[in-house]
C-alpha positions in Angstrom: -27.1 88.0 -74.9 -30.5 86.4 -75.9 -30.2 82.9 -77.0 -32.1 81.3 -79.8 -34.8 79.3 -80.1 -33.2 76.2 -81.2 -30.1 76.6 -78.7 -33.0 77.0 -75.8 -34.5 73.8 -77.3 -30.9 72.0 -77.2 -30.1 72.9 -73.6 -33.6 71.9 -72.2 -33.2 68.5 -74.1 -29.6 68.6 -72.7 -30.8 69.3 -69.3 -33.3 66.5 -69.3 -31.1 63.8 -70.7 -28.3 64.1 -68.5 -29.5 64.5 -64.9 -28.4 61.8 -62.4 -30.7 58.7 -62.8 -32.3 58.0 -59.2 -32.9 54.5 -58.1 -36.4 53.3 -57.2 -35.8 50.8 -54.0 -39.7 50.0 -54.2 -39.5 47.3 -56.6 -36.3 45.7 -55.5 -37.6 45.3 -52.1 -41.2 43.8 -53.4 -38.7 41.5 -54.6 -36.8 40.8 -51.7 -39.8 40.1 -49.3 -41.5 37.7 -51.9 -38.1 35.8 -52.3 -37.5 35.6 -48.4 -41.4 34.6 -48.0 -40.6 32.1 -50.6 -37.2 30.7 -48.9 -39.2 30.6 -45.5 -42.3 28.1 -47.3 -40.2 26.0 -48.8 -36.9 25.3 -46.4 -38.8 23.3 -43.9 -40.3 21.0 -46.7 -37.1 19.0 -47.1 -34.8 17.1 -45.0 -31.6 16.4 -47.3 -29.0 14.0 -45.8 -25.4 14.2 -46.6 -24.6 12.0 -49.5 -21.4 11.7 -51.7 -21.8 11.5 -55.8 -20.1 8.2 -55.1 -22.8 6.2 -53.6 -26.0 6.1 -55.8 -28.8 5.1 -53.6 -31.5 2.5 -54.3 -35.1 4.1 -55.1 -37.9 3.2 -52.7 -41.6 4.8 -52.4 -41.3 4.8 -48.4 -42.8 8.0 -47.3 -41.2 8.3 -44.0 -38.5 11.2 -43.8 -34.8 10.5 -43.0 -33.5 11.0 -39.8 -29.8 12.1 -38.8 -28.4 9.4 -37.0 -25.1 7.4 -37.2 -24.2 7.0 -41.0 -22.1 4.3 -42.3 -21.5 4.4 -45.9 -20.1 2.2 -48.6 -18.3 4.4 -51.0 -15.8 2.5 -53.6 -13.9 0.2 -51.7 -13.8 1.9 -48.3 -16.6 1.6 -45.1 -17.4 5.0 -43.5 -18.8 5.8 -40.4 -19.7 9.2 -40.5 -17.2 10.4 -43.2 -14.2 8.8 -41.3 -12.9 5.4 -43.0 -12.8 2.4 -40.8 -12.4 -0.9 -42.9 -11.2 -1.3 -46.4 -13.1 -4.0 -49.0 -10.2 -5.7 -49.8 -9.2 -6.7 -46.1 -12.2 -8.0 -45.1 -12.1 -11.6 -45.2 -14.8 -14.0 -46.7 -14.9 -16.5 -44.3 -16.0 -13.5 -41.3 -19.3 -12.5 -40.5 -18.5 -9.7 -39.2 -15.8 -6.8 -39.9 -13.0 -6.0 -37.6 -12.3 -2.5 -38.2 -16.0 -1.2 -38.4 -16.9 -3.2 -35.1 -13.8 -1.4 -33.3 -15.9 2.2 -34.2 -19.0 1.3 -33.5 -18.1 -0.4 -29.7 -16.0 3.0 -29.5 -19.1 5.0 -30.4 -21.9 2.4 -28.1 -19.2 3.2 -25.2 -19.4 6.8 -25.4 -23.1 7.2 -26.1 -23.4 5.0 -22.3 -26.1 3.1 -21.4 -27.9 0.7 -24.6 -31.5 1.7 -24.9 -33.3 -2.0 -24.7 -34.4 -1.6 -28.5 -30.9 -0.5 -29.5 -28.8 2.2 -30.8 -29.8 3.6 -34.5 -27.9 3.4 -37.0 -28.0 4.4 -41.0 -26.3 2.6 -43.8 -25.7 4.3 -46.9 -24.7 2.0 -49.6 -25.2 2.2 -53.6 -27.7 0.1 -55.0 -24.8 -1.8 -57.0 -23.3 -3.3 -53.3 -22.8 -7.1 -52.9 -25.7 -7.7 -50.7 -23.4 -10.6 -48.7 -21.3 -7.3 -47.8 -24.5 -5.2 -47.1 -25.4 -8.2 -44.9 -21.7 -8.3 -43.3 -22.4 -5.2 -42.6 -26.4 -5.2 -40.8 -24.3 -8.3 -38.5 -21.5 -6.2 -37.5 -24.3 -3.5 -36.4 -25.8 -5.7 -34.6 -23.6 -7.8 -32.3 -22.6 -4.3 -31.6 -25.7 -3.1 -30.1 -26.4 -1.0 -32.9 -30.5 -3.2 -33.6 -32.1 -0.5 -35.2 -30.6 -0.6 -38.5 -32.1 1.5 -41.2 -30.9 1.6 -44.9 -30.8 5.0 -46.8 -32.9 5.1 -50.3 -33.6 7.6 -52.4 -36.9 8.9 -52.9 -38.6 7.7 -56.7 -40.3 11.0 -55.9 -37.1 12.7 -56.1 -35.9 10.7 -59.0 -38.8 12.1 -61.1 -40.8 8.4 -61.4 -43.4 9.4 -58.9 
């Protein structure tokens, strides 16, 4: 049976219209190599130490990158050396110049680590820019009657901040 002209017409469109779509990979991998070109640039740029909402870190304009080393933080009312609490605020007494509980974990750590380099063990404190500075210096002692002489204190960049 010969078909019209219009029901020709309406099949070709049908025909046309409803074919499986095909899916062009070209463009989704341009995009893939320029976002893993991207990720490889800028990964090596920055060196991010761990660091809790908690402690909000002073700004300095140092341009000397952090380096992973022992942390002890001052979150709240707890001391931290590297995420594991080892004193508590309100047992540390006024009159000491040192505190008990962190010197305990750092002479543990100074007597696995062996031998003490003759400038000292390293050492990172991490403590908000709101911290008594008599506990902050409490703190730099207990480092270092413990052998721990390089003390360095963990800032945050005014860069980073958006000041610079």
């Amino acid at each position: 049976m010969k078909t019209s002209r219009r029901a020709r017409r309406i099949q070709r469109h049908y025909s046309r219209m409803h074919r499986p779509g095909g899916l062009n990979l070209v463009s989704l991998m341009d995009i893939f190599t320029i976002l893993v070109f991207f990720l490889m640039v800028n990964s090596s740029d920055v060196k991010v130490m761990q660091n809790t909402a908690d402690v909000p870190l002073p700004q300095s304009t140092a341009d000397k990158e952090a380096v992973e080393i022992l942390m002890v933080q001052v979150i709240g009312r707890s001391i931290l050396v590297q995420g594991r609490e080892v004193a508590r605020l309100d047992g540390i007494e006024t009159g000491d110049s040192t505190i008990g509980g962190l010197a305990d974990e750092l002479a543990w750590v100074r007597n696995r680590r062996g031998q003490v380099p003759e400038q000292g063990h390293e050492v990172t404190i991490m403590a908000g820019r709101a911290t008594d500075y008599r506990l902050l210096r409490k703190i730099m002692q207990t480092c270092i009657d413990e052998d721990f002489r390089q003390v360095r204190l963990a800032v945050e960049s005014a860069k980073e901040v958006g000041n610079g």
